[in-house]
RODO-2510 file (C-alpha; in nm, 4 decimals, decimal comma):
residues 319
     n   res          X          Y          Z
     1     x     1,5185    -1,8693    -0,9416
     2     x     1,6595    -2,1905    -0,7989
     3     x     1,4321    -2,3803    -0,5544
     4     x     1,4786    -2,2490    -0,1886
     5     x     1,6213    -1,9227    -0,2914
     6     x     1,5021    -1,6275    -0,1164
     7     x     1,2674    -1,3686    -0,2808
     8     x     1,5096    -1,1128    -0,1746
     9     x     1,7626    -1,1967    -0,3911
    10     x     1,5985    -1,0364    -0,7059
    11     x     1,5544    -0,6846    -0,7573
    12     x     1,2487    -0,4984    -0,6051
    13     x     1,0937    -0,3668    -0,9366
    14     x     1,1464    -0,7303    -1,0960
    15     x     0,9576    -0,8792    -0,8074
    16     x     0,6718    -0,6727    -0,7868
    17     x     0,6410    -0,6615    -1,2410
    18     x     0,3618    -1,0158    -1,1986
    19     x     0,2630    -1,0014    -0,8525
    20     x     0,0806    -1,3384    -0,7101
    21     x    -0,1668    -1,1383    -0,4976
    22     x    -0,2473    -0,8478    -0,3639
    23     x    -0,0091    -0,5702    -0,2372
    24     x    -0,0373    -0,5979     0,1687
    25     x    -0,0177    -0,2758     0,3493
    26     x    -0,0753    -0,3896     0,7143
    27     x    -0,1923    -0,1992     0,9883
    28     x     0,0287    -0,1363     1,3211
    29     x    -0,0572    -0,2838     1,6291
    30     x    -0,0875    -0,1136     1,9471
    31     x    -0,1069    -0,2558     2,3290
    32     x    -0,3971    -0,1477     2,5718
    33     x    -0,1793     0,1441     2,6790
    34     x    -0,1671     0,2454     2,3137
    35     x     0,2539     0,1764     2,2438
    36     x     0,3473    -0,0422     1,9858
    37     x     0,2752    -0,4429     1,9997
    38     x     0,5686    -0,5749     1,7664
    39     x     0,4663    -0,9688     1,8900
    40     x     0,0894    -0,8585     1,7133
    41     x     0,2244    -0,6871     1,4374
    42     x     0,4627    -1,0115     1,3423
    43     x     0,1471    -1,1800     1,3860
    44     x    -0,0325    -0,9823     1,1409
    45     x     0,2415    -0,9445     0,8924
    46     x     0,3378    -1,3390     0,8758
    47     x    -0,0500    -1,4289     0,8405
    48     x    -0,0615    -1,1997     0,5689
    49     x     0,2397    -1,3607     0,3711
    50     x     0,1335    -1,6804     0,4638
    51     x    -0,2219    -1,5909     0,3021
    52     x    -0,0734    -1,4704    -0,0226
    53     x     0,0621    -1,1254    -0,0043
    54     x     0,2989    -1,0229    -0,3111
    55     x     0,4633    -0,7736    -0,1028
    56     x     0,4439    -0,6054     0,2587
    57     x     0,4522    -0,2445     0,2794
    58     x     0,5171    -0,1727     0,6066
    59     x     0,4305     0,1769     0,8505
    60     x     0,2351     0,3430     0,4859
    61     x    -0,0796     0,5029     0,5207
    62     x    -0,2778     0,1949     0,6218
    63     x    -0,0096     0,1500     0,8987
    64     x     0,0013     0,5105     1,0469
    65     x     0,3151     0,6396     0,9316
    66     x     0,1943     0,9991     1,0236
    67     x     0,1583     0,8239     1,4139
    68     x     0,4923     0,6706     1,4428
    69     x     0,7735     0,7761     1,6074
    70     x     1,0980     0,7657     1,4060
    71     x     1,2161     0,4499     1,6695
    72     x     0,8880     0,2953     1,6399
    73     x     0,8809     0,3099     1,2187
    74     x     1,2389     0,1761     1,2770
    75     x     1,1158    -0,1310     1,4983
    76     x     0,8102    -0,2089     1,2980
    77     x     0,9925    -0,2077     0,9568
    78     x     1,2648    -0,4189     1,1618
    79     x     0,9761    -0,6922     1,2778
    80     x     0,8028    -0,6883     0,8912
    81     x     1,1071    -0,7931     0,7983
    82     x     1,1594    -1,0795     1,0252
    83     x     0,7899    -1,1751     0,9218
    84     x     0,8081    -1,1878     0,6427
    85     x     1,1830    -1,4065     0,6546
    86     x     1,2324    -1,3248     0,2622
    87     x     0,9971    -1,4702     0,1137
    88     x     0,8145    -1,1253    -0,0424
    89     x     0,9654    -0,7891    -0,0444
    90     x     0,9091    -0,5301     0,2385
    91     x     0,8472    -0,1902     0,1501
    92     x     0,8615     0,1095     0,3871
    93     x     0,7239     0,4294     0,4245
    94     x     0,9584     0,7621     0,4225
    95     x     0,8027     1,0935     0,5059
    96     x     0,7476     1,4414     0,5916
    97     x     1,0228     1,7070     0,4744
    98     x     1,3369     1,6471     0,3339
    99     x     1,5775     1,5863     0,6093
   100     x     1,3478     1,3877     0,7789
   101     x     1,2355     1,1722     0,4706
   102     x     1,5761     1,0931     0,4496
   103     x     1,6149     0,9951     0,7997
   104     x     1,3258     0,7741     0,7598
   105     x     1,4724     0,5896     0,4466
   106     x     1,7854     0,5340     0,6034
   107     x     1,6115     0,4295     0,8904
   108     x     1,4451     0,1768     0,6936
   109     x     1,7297     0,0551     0,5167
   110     x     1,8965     0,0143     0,8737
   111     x     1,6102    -0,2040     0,9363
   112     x     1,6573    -0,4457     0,6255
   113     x     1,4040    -0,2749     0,3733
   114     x     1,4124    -0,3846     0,0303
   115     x     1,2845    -0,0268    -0,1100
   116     x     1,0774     0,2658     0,0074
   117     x     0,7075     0,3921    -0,0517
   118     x     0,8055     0,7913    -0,0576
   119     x     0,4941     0,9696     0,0851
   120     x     0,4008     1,3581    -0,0206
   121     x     0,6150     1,6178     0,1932
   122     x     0,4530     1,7559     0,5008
   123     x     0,2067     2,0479     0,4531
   124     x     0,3851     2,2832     0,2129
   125     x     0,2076     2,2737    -0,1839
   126     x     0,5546     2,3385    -0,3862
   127     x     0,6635     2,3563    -0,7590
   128     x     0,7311     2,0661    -0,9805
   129     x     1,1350     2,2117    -0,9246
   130     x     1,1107     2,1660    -0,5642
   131     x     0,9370     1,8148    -0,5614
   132     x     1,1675     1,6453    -0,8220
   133     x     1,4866     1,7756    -0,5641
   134     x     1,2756     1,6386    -0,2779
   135     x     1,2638     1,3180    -0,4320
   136     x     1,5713     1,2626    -0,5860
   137     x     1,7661     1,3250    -0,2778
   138     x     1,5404     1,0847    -0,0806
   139     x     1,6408     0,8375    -0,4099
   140     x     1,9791     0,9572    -0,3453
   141     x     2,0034     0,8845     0,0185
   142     x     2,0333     0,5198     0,0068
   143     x     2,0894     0,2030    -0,1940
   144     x     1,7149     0,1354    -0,1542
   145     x     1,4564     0,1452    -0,4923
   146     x     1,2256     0,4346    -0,3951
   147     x     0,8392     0,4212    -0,5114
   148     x     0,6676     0,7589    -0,5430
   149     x     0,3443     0,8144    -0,4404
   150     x     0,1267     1,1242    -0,6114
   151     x    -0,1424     1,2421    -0,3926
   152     x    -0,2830     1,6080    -0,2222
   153     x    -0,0022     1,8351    -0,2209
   154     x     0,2549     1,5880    -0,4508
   155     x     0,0618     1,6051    -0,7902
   156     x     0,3004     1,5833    -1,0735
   157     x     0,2961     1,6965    -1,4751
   158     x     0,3828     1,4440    -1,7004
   159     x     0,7274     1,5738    -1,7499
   160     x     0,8198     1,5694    -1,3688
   161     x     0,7345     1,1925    -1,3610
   162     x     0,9867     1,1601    -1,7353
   163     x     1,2418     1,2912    -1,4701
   164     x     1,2232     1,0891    -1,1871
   165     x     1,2053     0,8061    -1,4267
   166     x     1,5330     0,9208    -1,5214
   167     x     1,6156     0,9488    -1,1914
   168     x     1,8735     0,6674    -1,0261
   169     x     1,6942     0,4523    -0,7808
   170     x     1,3496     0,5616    -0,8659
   171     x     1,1821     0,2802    -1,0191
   172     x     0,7959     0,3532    -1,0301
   173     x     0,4471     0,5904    -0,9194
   174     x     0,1759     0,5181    -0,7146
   175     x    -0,1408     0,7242    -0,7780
   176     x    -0,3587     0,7848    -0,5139
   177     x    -0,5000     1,0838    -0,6819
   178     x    -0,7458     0,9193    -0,9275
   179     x    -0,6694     1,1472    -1,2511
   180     x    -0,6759     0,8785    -1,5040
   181     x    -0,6598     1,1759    -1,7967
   182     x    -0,3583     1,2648    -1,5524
   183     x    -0,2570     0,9108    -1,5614
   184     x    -0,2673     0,9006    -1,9326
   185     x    -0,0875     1,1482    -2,0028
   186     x     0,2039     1,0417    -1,7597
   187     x     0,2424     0,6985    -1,9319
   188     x     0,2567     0,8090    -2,2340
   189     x     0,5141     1,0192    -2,1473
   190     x     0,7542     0,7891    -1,9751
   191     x     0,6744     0,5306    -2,2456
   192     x     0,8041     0,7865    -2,5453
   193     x     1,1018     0,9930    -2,3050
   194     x     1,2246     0,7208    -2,0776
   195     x     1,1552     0,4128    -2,1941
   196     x     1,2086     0,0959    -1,9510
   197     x     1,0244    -0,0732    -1,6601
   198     x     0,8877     0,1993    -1,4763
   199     x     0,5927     0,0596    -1,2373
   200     x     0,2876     0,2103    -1,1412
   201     x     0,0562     0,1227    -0,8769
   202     x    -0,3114     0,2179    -0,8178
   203     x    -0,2983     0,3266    -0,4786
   204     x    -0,6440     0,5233    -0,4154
   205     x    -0,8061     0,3766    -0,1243
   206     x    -0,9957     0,0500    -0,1202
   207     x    -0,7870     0,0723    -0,4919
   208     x    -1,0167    -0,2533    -0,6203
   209     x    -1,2958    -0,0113    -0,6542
   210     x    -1,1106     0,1643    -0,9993
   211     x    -0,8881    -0,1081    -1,0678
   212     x    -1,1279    -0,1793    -1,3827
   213     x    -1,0469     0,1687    -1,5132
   214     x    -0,6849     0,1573    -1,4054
   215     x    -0,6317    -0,1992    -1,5772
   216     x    -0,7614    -0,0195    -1,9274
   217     x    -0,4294     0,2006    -1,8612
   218     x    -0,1945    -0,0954    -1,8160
   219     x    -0,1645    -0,0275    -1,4405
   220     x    -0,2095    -0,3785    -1,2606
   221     x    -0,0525    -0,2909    -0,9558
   222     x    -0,2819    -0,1816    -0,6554
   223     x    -0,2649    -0,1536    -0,2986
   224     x    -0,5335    -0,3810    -0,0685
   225     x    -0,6167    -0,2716     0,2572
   226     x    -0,9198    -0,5142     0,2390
   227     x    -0,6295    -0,7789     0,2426
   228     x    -0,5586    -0,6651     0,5695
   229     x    -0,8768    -0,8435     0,7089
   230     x    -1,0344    -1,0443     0,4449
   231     x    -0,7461    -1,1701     0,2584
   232     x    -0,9437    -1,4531     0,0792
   233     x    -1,1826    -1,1735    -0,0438
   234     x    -0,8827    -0,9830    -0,2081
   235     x    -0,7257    -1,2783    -0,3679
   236     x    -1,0268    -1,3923    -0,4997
   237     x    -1,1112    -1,0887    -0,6565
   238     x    -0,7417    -1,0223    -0,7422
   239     x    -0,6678    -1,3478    -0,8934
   240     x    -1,0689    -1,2939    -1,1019
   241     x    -0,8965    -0,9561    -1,2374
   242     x    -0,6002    -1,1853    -1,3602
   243     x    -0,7998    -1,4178    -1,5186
   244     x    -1,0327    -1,2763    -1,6867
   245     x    -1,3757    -1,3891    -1,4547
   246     x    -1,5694    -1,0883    -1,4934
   247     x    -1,8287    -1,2252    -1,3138
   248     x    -1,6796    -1,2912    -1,0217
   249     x    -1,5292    -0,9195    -1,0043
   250     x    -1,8869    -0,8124    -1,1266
   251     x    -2,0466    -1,0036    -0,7983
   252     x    -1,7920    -0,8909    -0,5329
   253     x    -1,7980    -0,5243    -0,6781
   254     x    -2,1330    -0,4806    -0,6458
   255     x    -2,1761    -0,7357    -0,3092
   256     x    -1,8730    -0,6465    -0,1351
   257     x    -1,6641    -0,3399    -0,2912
   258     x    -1,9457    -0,1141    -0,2863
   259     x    -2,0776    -0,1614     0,0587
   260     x    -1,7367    -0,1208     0,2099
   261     x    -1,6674     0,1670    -0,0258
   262     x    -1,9953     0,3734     0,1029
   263     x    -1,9197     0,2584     0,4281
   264     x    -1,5666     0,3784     0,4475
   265     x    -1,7453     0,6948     0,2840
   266     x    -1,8902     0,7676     0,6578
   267     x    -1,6226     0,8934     0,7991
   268     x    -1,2845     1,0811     0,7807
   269     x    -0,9865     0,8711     0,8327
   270     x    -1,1910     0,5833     0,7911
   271     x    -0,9602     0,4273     0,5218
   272     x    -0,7334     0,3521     0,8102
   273     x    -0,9632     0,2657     1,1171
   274     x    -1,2189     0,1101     0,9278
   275     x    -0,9684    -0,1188     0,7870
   276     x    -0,8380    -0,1424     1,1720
   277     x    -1,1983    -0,2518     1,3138
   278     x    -1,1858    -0,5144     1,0704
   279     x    -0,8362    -0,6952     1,1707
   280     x    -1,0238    -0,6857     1,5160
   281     x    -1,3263    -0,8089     1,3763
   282     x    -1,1576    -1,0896     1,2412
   283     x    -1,0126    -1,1987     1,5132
   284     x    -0,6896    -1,0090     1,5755
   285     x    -0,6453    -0,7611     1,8475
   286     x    -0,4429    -0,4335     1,6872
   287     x    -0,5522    -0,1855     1,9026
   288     x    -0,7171     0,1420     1,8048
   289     x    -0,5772     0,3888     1,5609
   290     x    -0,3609     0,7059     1,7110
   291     x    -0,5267     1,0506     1,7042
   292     x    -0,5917     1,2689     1,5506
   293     x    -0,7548     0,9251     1,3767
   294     x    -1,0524     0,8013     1,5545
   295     x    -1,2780     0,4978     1,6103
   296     x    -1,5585     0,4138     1,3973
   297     x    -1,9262     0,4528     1,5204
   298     x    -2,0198     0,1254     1,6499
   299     x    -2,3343     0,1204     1,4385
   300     x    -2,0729     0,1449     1,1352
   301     x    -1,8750    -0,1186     1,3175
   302     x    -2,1904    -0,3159     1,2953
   303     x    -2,2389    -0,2619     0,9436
   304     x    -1,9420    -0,3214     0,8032
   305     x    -1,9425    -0,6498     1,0113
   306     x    -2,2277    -0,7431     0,7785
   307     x    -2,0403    -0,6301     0,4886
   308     x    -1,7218    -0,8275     0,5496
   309     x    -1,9885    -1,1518     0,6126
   310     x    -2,1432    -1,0821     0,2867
   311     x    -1,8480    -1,1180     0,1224
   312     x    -1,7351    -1,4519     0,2275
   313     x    -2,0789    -1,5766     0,1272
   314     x    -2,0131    -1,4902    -0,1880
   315     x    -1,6753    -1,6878    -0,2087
   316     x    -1,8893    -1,9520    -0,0821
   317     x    -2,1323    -1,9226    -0,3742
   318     x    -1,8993    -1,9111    -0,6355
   319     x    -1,7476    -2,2856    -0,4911
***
């Protein structure tokens, strides 16, 4: 690219092939009477681009998609986008059942997206048959690339991935369901069927935990909600992964990783207000998750205030 050019001007899938740093799926920010703060969430977006972020996926899981009204996703997505003024990719979230995943991804689109994170339909457990027309009329909806994610009820056989590979507009899978014989099988797959540069992401939560085991599959791309709050943390171990440093993804495995890991392990829906206590930790006033999510203990609050300080002590050791 020429100097000064946007990021935007380059397709989605080539921009997110050799990302920088970590994949930043910010939280949303609500006001003391628990509506949306946009002027927060700008805030929280552009320090998170301005820290390193390869890409912003905007009103996902870590961002309570399931919470937000179809005006609020729109107005989020609309203020990532300002934050983020080009310089990485924004990604948005598209839901729920068909019609209304649609809505969402034109919504997005509306709102200056540069591609879509399709989430698992609502409730129903359906056949491969009915998931691949799911998706591929989301994909067909708009001129936006569309990421699929694969968790609980959207679980797909090798040969349903081969298709939506095939599929216009569909240009990669995130996995947040942690099959790596699953995972196997699905590259292979796509690699022999439909060759090209299909993406996949690791996207199971706190995703630096298996990254090790999802590297050995060619899979470099992973979701960071710990960038959310300790951004230094994830680049450092990020940028150790791309280097080679095994000790210093040993030492924050094993120092940091694990600790939050267990941690996040205390509670349900922790992988979203968890990661919320710590933008507030840090310094940054978001709010408190929607229900049916709810607070952390304060004793885990605590805790994983001492995890998150352990951590930067060990960026400071490794100076």
């Amino acid at each position: 690219m020429e100097p000064g050019e946007l990021v935007t001007s380059a397709p989605l899938a080539a921009r997110l092939t050799i990302p920088s740093g970590p994949l930043f799926f910010p939280v949303t920010a609500y006001g003391p009477d628990g509506s949306v703060d946009l002027d927060t969430y700008r805030t929280h977006v552009r320090r998170g681009v301005e820290a390193g972020a390869a890409a912003v996926f905007a009103c996902c899981g870590t961002g309570e998609f399931h919470a937000l009204t179809p005006e609020e996703f729109e107005a989020c997505v609309r203020a990532a986008v300002e934050a983020a003024e080009g310089r990485v990719p924004v990604v948005a979230g598209a839901g729920y059942g068909t019609a209304l995943a649609v809505r969402y991804a034109r919504l997005a689109e509306a709102a200056g997206a540069d591609g879509l994170l399709a989430m698992p339909p609502y409730l129903v457990v359906a056949g491969q048959e009915g998931l691949l027309r799911h998706y591929r009329e989301v994909a067909a909806a708009t001129a936006l690339p569309v990421i699929v994610y694969q968790r609980d009820n959207a679980v797909f056989t090798p040969e349903t991935v081969v298709a939506l590979a095939r599929t216009d507009g569909i240009i990669g899978l995130k996995d947040g369901l942690g099959d790596l014989d699953l995972m196997q099988r699905i590259i292979s797959a796509v690699r022999t069927e439909a060759p090209g540069d299909f993406l996949y992401f690791n996207g199971l939560p706190t995703a630096e935990q298996t990254q090790l085991a999802y590297r050995a599959l060619g899979v470099t791309l992973y979701s960071s909600a710990v960038f959310c709050f300790a951004p230094e943390i994830a680049l450092a171990f990020h940028q150790a992964l791309r280097t080679g440093d095994d000790t210093t993804v040993d030492k924050l495995l094993d120092g940091f990783y694990r600790p939050f890991v267990e941690l996040r392990a205390q509670g349900r829906g922790y992988a979203v207000a968890l990661v919320k206590a710590g933008v507030r930790l840090r310094g940054l006033d978001v709010g408190e998750v929607r229900p049916p999510l709810h607070e952390p203990a304060g004793d885990h609050v605590k805790q994983l205030a001492e995890v998150i300080e352990r951590g930067y002590a060990l960026l400071e050791e490794a100076k």
